[in-house]
GUKEKOL-363836 format. One record per atom (N, C-alpha, C, O): chain; x, y, z; atom name; residue number from 1. Coordinates in Angstrom, 1 decimal, padded with zeros to 4 digits. Atoms other than C-alpha are relative to their C-alpha. Layout:
REM GUKEKOL-363836
(rec 'A',(X,Y,Z),'CA',NUM)
...
This chain:
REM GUKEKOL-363836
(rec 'A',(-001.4,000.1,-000.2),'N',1)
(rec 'A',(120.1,112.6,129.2),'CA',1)
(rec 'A',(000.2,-000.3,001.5),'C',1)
(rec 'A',(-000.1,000.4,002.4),'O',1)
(rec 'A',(-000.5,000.4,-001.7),'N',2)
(rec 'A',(121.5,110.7,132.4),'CA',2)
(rec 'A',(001.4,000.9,000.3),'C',2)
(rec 'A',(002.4,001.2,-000.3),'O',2)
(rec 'A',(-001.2,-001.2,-000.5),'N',3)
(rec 'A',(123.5,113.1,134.3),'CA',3)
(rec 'A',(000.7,-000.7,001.3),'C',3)
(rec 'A',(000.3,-001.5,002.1),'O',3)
(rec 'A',(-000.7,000.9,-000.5),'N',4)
(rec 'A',(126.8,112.1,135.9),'CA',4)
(rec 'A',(-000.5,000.4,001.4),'C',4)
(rec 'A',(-001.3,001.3,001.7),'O',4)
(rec 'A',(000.5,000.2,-001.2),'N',5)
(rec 'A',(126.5,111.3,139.5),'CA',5)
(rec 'A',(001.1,001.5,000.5),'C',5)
(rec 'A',(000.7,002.6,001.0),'O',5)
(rec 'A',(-001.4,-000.9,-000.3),'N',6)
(rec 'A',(130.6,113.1,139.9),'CA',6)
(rec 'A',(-000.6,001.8,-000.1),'C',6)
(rec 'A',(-000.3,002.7,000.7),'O',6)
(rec 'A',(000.2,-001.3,000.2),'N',7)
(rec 'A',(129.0,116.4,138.2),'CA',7)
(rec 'A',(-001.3,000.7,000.9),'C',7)
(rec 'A',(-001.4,001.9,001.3),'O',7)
(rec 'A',(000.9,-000.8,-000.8),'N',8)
(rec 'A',(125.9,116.8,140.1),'CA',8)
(rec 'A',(000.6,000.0,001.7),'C',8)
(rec 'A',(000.0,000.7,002.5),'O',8)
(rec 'A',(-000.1,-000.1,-001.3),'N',9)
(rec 'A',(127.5,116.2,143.5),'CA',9)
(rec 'A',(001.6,001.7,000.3),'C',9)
(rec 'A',(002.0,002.2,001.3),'O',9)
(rec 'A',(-001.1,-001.0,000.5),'N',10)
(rec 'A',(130.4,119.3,141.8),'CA',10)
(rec 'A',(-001.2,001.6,000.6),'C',10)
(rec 'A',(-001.2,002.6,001.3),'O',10)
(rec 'A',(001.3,-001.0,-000.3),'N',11)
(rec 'A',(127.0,121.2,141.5),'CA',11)
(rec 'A',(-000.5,000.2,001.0),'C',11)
(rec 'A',(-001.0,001.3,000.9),'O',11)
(rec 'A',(000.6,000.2,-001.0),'N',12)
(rec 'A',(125.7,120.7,144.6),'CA',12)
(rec 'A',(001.3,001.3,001.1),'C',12)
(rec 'A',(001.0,002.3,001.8),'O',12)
(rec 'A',(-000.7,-001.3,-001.0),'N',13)
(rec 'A',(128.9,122.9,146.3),'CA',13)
(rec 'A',(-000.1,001.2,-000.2),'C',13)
(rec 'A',(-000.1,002.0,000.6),'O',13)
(rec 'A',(-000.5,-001.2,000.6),'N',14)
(rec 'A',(129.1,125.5,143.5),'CA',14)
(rec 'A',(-001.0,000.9,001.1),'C',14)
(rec 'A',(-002.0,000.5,001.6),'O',14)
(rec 'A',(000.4,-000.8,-001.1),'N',15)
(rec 'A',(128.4,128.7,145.8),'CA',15)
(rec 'A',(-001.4,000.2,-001.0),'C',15)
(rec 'A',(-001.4,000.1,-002.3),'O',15)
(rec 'A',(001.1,-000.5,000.8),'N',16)
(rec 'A',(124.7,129.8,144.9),'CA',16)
(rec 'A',(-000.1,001.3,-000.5),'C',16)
(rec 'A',(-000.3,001.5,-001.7),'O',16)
(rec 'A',(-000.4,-001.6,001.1),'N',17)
(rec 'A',(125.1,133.3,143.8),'CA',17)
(rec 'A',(001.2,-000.3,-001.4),'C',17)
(rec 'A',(001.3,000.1,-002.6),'O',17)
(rec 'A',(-000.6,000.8,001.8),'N',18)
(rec 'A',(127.4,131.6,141.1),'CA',18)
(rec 'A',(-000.7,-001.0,-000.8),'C',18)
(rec 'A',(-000.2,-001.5,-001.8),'O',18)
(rec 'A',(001.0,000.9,000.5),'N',19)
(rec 'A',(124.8,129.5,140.1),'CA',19)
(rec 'A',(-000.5,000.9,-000.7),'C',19)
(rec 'A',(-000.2,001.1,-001.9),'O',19)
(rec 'A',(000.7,-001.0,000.2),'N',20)
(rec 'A',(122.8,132.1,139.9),'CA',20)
(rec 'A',(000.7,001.1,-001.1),'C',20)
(rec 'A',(000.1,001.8,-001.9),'O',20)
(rec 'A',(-000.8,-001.1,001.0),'N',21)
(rec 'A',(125.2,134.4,138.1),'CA',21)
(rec 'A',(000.0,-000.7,-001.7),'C',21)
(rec 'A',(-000.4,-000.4,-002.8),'O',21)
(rec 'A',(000.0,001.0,001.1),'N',22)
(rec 'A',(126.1,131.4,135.7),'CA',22)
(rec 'A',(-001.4,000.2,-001.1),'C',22)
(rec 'A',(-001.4,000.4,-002.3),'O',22)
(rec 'A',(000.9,000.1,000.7),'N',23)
(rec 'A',(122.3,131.2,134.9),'CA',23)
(rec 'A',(-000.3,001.0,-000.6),'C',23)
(rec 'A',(-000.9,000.9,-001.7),'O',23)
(rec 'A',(000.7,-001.3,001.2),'N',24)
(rec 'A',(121.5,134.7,133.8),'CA',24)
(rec 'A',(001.0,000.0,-001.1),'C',24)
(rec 'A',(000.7,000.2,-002.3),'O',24)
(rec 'A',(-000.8,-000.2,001.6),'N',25)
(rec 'A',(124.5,134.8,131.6),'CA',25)
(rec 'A',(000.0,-001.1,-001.1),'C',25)
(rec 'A',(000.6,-001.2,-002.2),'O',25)
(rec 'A',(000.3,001.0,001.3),'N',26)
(rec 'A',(123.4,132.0,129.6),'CA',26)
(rec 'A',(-001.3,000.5,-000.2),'C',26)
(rec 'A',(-001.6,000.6,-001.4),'O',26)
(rec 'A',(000.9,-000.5,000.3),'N',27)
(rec 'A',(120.0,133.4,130.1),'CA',27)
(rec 'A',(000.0,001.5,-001.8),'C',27)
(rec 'A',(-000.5,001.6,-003.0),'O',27)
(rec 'A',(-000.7,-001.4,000.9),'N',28)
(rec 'A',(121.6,137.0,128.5),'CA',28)
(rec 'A',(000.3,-000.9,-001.4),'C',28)
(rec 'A',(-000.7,-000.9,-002.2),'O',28)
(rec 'A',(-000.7,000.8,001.2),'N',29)
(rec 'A',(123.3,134.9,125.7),'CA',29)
(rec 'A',(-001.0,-000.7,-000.6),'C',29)
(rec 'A',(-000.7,-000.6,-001.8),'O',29)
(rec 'A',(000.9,000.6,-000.3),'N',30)
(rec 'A',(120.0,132.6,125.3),'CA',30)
(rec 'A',(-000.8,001.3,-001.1),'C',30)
(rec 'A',(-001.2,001.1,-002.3),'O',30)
(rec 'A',(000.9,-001.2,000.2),'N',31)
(rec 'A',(118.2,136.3,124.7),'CA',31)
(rec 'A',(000.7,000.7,-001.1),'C',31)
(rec 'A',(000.0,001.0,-002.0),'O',31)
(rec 'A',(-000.9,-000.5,001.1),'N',32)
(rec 'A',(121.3,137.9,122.4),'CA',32)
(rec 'A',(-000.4,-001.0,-001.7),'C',32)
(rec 'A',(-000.7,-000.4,-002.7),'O',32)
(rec 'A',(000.7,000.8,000.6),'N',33)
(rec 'A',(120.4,134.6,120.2),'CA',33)
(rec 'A',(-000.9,000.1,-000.9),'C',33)
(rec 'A',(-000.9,000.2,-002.1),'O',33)
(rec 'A',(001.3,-000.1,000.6),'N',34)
(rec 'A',(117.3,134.8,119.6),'CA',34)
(rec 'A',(-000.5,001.4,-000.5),'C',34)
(rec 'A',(-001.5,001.4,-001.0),'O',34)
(rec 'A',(000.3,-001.0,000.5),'N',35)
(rec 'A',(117.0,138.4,118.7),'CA',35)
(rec 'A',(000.9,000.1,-001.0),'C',35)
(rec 'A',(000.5,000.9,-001.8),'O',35)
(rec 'A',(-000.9,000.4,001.5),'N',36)
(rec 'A',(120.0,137.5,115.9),'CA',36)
(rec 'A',(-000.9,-000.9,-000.9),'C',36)
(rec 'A',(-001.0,-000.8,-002.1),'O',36)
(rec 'A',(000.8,000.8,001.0),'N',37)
(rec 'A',(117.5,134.7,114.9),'CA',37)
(rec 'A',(-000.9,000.6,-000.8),'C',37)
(rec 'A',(-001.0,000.5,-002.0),'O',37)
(rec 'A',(001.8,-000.7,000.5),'N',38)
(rec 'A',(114.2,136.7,114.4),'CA',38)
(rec 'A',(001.2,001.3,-000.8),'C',38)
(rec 'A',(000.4,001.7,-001.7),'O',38)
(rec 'A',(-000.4,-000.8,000.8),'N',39)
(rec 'A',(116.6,139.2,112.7),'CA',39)
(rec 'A',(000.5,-000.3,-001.1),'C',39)
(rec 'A',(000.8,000.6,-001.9),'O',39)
(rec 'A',(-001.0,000.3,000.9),'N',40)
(rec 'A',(118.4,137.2,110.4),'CA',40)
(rec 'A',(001.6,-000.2,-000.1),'C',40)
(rec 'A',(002.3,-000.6,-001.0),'O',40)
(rec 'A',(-001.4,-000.4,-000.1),'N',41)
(rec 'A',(121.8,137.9,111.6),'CA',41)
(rec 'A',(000.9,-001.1,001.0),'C',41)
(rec 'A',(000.6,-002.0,001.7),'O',41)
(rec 'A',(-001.0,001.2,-000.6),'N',42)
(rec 'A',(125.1,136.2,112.7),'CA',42)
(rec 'A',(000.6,000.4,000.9),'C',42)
(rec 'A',(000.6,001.6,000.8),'O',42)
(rec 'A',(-001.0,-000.7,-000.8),'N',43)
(rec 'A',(127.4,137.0,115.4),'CA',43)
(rec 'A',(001.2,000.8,-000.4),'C',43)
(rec 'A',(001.9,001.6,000.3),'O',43)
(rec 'A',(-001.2,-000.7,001.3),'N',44)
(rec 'A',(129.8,138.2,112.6),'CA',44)
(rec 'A',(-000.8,001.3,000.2),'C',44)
(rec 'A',(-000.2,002.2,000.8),'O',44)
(rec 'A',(000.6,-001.4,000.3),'N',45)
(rec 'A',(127.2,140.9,112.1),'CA',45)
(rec 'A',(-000.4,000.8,001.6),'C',45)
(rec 'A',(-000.9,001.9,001.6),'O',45)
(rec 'A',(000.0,-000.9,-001.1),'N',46)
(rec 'A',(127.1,141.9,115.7),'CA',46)
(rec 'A',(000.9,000.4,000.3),'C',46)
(rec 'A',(001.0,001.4,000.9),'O',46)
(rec 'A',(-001.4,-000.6,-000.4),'N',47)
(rec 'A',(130.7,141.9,116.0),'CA',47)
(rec 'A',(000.5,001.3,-001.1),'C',47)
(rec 'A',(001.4,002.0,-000.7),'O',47)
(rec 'A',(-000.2,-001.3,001.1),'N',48)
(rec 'A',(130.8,144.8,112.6),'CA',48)
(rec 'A',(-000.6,000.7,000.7),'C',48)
(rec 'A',(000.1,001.7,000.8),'O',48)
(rec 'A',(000.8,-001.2,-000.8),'N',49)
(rec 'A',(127.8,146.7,115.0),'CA',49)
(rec 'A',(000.8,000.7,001.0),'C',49)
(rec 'A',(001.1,001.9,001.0),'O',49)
(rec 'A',(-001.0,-000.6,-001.0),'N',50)
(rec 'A',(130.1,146.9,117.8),'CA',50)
(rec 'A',(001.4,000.3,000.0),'C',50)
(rec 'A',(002.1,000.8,000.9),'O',50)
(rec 'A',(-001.6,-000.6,000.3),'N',51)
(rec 'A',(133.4,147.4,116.1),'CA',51)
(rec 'A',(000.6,-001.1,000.7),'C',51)
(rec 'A',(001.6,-000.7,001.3),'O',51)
(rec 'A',(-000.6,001.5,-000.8),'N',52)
(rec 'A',(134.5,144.1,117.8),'CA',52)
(rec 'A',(000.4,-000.9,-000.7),'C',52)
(rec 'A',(-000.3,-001.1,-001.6),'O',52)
(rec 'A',(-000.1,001.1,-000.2),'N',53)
(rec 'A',(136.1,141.2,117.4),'CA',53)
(rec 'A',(-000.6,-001.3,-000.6),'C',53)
(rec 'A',(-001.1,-001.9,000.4),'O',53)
(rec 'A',(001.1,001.7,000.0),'N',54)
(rec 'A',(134.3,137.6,115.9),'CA',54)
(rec 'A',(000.2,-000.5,001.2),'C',54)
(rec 'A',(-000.6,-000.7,002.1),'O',54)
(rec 'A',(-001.0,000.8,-001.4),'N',55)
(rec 'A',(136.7,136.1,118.5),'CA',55)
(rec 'A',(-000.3,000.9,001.0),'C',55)
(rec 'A',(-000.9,000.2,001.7),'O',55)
(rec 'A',(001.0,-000.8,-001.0),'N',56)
(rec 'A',(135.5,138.7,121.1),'CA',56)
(rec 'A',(-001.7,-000.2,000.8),'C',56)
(rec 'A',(-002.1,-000.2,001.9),'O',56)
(rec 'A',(001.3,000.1,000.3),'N',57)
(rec 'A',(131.9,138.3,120.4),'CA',57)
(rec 'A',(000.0,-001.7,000.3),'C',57)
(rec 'A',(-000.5,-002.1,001.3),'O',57)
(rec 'A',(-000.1,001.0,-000.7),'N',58)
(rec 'A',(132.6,134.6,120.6),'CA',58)
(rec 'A',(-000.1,-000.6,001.3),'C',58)
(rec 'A',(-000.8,-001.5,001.7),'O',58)
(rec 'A',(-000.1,000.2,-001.3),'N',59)
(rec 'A',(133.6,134.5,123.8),'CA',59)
(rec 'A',(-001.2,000.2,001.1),'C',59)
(rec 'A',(-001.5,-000.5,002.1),'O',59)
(rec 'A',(001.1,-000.4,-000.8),'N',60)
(rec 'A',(130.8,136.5,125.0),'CA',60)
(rec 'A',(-001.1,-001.0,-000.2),'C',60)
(rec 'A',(-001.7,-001.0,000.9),'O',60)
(rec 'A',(000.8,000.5,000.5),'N',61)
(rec 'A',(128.3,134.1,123.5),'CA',61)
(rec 'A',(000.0,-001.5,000.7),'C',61)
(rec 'A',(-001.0,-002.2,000.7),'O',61)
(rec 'A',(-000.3,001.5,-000.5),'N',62)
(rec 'A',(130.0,130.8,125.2),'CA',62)
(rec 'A',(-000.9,000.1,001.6),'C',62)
(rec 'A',(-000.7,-000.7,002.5),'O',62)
(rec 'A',(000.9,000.4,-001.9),'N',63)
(rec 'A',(127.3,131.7,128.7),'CA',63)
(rec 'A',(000.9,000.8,000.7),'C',63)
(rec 'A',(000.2,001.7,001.2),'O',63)
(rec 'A',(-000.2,-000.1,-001.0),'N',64)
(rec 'A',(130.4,132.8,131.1),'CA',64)
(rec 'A',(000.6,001.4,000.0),'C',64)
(rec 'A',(001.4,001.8,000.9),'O',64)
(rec 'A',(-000.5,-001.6,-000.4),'N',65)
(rec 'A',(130.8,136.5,130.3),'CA',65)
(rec 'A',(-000.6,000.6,000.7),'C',65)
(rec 'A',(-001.8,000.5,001.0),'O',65)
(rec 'A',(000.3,-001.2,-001.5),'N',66)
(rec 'A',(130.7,139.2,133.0),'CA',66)
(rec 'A',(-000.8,000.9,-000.7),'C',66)
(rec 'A',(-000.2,002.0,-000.7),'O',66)
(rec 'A',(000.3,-001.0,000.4),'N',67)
(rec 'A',(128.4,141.2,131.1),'CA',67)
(rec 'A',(-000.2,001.4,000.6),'C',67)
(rec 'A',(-001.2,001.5,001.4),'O',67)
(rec 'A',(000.2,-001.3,-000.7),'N',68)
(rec 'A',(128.7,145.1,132.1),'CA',68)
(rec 'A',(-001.1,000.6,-000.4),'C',68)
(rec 'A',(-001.6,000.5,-001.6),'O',68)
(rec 'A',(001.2,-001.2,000.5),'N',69)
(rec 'A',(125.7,147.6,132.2),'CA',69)
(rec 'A',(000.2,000.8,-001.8),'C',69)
(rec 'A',(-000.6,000.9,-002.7),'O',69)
(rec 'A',(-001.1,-001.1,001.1),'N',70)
(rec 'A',(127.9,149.7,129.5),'CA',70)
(rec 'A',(-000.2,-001.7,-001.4),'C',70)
(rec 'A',(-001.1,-001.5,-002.3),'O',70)
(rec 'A',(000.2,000.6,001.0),'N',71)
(rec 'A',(128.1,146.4,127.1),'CA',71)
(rec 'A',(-001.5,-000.3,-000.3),'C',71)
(rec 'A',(-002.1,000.2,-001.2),'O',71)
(rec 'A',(001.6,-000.3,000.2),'N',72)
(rec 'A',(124.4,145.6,127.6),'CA',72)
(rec 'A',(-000.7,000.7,-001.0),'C',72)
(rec 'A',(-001.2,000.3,-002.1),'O',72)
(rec 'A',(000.0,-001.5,001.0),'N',73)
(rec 'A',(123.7,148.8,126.2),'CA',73)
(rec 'A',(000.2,000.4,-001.5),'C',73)
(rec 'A',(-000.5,001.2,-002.2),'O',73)
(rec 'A',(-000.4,-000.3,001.4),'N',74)
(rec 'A',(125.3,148.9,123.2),'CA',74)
(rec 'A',(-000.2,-001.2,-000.5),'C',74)
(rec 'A',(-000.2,-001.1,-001.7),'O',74)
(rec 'A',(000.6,001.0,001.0),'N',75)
(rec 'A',(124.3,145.3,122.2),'CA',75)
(rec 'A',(-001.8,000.4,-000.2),'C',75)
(rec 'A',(-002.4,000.6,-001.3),'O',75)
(rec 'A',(001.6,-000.7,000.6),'N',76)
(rec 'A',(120.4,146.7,122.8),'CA',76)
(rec 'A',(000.0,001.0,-001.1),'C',76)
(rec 'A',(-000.9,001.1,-001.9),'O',76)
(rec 'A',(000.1,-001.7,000.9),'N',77)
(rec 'A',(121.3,149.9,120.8),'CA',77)
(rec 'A',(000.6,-001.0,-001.8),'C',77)
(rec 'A',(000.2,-000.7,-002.9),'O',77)
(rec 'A',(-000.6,000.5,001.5),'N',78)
(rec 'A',(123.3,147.5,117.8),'CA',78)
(rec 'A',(-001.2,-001.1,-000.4),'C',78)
(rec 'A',(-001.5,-001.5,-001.6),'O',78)
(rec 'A',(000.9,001.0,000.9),'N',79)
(rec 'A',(120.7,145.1,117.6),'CA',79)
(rec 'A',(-002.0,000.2,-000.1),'C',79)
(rec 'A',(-002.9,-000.4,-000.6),'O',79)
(rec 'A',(001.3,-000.8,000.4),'N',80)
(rec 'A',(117.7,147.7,118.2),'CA',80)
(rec 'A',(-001.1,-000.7,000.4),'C',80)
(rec 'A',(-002.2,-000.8,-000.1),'O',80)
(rec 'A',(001.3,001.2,-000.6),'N',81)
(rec 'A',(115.8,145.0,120.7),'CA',81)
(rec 'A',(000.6,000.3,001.4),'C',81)
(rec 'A',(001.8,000.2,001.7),'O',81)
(rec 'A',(-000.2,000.4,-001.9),'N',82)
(rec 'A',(115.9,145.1,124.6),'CA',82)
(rec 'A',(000.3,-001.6,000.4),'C',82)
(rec 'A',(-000.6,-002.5,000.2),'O',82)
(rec 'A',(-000.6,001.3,-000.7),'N',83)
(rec 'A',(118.1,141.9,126.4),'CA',83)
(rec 'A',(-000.9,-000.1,001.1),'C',83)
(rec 'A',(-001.8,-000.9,001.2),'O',83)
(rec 'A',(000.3,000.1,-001.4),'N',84)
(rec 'A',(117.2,142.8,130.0),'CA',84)
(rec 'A',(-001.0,000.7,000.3),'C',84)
(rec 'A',(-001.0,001.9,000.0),'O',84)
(rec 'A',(001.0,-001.1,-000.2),'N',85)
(rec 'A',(113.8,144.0,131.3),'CA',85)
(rec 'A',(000.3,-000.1,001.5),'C',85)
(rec 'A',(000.6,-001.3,001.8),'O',85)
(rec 'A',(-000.3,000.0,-001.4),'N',86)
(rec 'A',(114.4,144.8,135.1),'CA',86)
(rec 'A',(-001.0,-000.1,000.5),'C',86)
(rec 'A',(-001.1,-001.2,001.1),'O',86)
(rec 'A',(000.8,-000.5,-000.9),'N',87)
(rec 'A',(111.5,146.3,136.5),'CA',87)
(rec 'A',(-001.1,-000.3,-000.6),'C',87)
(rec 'A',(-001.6,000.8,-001.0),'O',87)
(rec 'A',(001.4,000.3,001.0),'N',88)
(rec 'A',(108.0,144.5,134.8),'CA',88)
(rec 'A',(-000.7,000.8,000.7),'C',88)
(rec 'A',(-001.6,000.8,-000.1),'O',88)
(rec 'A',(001.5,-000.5,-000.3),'N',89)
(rec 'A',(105.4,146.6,136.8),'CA',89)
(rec 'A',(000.7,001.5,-000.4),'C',89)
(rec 'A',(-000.2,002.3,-000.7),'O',89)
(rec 'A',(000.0,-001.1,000.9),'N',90)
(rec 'A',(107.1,149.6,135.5),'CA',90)
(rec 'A',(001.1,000.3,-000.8),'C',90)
(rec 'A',(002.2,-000.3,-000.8),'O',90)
(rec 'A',(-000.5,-000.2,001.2),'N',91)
(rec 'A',(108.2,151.3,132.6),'CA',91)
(rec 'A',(000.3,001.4,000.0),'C',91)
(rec 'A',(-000.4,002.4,000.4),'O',91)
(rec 'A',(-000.6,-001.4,-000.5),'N',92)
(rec 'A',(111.0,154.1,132.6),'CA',92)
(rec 'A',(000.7,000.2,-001.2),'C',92)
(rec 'A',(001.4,-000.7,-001.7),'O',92)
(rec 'A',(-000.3,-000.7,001.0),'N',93)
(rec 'A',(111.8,156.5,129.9),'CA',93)
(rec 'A',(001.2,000.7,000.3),'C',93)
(rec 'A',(001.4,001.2,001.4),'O',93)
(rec 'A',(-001.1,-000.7,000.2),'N',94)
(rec 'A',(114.8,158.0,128.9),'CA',94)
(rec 'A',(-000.4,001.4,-000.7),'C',94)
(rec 'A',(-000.9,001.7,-001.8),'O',94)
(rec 'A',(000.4,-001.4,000.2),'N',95)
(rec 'A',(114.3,162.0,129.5),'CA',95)
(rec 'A',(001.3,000.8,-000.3),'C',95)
(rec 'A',(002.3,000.5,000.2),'O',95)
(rec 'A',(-001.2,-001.2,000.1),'N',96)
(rec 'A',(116.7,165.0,128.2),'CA',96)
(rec 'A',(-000.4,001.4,000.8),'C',96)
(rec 'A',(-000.2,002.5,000.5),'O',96)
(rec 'A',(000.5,-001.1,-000.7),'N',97)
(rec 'A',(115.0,166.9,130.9),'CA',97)
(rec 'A',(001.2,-000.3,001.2),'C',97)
(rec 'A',(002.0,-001.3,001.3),'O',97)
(rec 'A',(-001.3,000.1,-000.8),'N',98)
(rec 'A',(117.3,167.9,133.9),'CA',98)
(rec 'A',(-001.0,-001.0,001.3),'C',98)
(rec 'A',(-002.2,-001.1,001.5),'O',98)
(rec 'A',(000.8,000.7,-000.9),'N',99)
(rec 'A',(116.6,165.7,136.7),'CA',99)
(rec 'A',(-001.0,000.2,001.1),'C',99)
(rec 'A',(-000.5,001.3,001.6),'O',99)
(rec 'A',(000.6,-001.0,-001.3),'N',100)
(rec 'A',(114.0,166.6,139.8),'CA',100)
(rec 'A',(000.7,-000.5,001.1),'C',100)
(rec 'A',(000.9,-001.7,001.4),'O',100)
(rec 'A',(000.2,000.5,-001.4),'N',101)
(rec 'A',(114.8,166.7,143.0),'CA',101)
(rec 'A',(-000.9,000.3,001.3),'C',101)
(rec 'A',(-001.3,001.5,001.3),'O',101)
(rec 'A',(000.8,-000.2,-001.0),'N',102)
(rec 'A',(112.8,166.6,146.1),'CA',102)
(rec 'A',(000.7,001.0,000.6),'C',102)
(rec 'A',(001.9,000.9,000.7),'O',102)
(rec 'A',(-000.3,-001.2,-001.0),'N',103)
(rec 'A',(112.9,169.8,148.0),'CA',103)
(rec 'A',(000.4,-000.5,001.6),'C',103)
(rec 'A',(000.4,-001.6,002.0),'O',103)
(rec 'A',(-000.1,000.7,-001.3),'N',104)
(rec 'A',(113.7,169.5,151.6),'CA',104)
(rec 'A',(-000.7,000.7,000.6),'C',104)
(rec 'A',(-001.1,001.7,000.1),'O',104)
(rec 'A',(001.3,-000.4,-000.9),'N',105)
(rec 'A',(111.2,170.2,154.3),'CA',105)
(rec 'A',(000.6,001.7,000.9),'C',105)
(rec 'A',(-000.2,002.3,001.6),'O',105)
């Protein structure tokens, strides 16, 4: 596909941390996808998980939602798959122990 001349020179100002923001949220949405595919499921059936919206869930799905920590969360927990891996060289569990802290010297 030939891309317009008008759009890529639009692209060329957009600030780069909005590029960058742009791309993970289609990334995120990209990854929400495909764990509805391999599941079988529609965005109808994510929006009954979350008590939401079609038209909610819509929105989020069109790339340019602000996704929060807090929604994140509850789409991993409704659709029982991890979206975002942060940290690849390590792997951190969720403890009901109280937290440590370092003593002071």
């Amino acid at each position: 596909m030939k891309r317009s001349n008008v759009l890529e020179q639009r692209r060329k100002r957009v600030n780069r941390d909005v590029r960058q923001s742009v791309a993970l949220s289609f990334r995120i949405v990209d990854r929400i996808h495909e764990i509805l595919a391999e599941k079988g499921l529609r965005q109808k059936d994510l929006a009954l998980r979350l008590d939401k919206s079609e038209a909610e869930i819509s929105k989020w799905m069109r790339g340019t939602h602000n996704f929060t920590i807090d929604t994140l969360v509850s789409i991993e927990d409704a659709l029982d798959a991890p979206i975002l891996q942060v940290c690849r060289s390590h792997s951190y569990e969720i403890s009901n122990a109280e937290p440590t802290v370092a003593a002071e010297p």
